[in-house]
C-alpha positions as CSV (number, residue, x, y, z in Angstrom):
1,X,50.3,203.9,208.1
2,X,48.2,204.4,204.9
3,X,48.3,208.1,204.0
4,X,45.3,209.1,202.4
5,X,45.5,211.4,199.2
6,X,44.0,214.7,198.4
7,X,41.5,213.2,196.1
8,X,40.6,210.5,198.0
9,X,39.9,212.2,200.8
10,X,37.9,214.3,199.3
11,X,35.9,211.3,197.8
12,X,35.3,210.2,201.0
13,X,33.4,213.2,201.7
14,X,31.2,213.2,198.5
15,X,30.4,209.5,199.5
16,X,30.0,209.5,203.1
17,X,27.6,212.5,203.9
18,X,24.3,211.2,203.9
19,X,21.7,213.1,201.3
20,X,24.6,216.2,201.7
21,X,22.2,217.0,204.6
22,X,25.2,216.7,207.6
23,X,27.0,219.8,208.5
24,X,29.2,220.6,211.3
25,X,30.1,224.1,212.9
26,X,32.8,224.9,215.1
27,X,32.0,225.6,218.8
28,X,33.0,228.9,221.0
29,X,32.3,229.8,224.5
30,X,28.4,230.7,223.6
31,X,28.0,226.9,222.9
32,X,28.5,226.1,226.2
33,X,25.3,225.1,227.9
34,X,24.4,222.7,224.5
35,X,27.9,220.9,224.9
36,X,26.8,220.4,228.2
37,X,23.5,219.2,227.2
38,X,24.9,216.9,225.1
39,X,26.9,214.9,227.5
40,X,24.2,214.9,230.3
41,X,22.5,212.9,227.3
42,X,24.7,209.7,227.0
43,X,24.3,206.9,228.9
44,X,27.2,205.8,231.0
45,X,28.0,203.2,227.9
46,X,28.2,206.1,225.9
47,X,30.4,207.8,228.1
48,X,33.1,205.0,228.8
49,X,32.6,204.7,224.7
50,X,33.8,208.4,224.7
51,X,36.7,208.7,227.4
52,X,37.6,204.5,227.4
53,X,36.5,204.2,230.5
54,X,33.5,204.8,233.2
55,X,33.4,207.8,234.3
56,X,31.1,210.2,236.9
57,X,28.6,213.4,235.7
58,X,31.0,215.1,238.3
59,X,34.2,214.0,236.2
60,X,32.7,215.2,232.8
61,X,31.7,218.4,234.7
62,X,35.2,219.0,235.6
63,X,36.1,217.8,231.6
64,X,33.9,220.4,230.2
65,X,34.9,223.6,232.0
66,X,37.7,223.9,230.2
67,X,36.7,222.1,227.0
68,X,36.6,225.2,224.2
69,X,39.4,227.0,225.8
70,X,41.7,223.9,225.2
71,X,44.4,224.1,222.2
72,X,42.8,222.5,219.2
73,X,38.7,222.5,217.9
74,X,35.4,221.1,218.8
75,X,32.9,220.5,215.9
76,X,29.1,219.7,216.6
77,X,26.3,218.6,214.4
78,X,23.0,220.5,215.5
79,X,19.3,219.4,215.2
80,X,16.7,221.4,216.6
81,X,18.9,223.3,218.6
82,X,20.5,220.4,220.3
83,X,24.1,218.7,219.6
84,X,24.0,215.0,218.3
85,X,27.2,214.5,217.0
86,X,30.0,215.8,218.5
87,X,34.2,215.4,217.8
88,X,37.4,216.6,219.4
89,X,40.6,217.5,217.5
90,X,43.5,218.3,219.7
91,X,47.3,218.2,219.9
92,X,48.4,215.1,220.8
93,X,49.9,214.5,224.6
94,X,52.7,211.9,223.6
95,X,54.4,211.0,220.2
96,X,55.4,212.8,217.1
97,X,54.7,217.4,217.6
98,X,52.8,216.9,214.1
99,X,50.4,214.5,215.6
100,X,46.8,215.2,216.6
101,X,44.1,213.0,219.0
102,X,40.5,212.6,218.1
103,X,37.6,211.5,220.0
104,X,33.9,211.6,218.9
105,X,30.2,210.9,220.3
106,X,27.6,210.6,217.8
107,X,23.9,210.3,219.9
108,X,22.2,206.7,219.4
109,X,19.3,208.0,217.1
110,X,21.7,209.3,214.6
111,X,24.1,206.6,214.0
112,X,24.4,203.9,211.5
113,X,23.5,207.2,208.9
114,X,27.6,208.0,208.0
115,X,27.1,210.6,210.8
116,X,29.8,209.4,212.4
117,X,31.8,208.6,209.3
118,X,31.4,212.4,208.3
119,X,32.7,213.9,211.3
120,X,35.3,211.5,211.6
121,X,36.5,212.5,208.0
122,X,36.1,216.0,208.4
123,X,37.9,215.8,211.3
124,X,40.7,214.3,209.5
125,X,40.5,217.0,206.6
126,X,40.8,219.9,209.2
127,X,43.5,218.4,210.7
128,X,45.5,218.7,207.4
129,X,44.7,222.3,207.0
130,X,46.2,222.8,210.8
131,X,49.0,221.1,209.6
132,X,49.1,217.6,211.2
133,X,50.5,214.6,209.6
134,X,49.2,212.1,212.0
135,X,45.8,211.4,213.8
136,X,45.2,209.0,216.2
137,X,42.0,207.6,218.2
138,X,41.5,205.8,221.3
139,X,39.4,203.2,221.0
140,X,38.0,200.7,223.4
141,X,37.8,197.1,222.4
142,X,33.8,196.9,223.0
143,X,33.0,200.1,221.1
144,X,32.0,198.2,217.6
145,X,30.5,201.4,215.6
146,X,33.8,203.4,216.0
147,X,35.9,200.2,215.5
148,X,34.1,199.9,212.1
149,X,34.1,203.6,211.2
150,X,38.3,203.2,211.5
151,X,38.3,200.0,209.6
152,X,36.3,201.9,206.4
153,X,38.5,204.8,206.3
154,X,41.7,202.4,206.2
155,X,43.1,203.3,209.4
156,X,46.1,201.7,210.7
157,X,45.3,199.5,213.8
158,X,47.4,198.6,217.1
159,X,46.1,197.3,220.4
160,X,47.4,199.4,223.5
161,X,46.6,197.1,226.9
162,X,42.7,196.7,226.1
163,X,42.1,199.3,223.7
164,X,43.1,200.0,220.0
165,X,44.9,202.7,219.2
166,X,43.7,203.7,214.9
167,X,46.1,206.2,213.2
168,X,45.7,208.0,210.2
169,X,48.7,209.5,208.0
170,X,47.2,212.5,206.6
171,X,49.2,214.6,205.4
172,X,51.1,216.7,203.8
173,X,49.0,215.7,200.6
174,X,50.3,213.1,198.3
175,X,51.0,213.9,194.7
């Protein structure tokens, strides 16, 4: 794995925020009804893009109930009062304690513009500060944008049965 440095990560962020314009805030139980909004707006592509495989409106209803509650954060980019980029940061299920899962949507109109590049690095920077060394994504062979994304930040790359796995070594920083 290639661990990223303090300064370069912070590089990253100077470089890939479009205009400076993207920010993200972290969601509570008041966000609710727009997470929910969000989702009810990707297409079923977008969805098996999301959780690696199709699922139903009833399944991501059953995902969402318990979505801000879970260990870990949520982080949304807002534009007139509606979410279009959303990521995931959690404890990882399997593997090393000091290892952390990511998964991300970013809505069609918005990508190819670093959005997803910015969340997927800030992401990785608040996973540092929660003290995890390792991140990893999911990633289905098909989903190209995310694929790419991993590939520019100089994640490490495995395949798992269909899907790649991309892991990031990020911290504690390097001196």
């Amino acid at each position: 794995m290639q661990a990223i440095l303090c300064n370069e990560a912070q590089h990253l962020s100077g470089e890939i925020v479009p205009a400076g314009d993207v920010r993200f805030s972290h969601l509570d139980p008041t966000d609710q009804k727009a997470l929910t909004d969000h989702f009810a707006s990707l297409s079923p592509e977008d969805l098996r893009f999301r959780f690696g495989s199709p699922v139903s409106q009833a399944w991501v209803a059953r995902y969402l109930a318990g979505i801000l509650e879970a260990p870990g954060q949520v982080l949304a980019a807002w534009a007139d009062g509606n979410i279009y980029a959303l990521g995931e940061l959690r404890p990882a299920h399997r593997g090393p304690e000091d290892a952390c899962e990511i998964a991300m949507s970013v809505l069609k109109p918005f990508r190819n513009q670093g959005v997803g590049t910015a969340l997927l690095n800030t992401l990785l920077e608040d996973a540092m500060t929660m003290g995890f060394a390792y991140a990893h994504l999911q990633v289905i062979d098909e989903n190209r944008p995310m694929r790419r994304i991993c590939r520019n930040l100089q994640a490490e790359c495995a395949r798992f049965g269909p899907d790649l796995i991309y892991s990031f070594s990020i911290g504690p920083c390097l001196i």
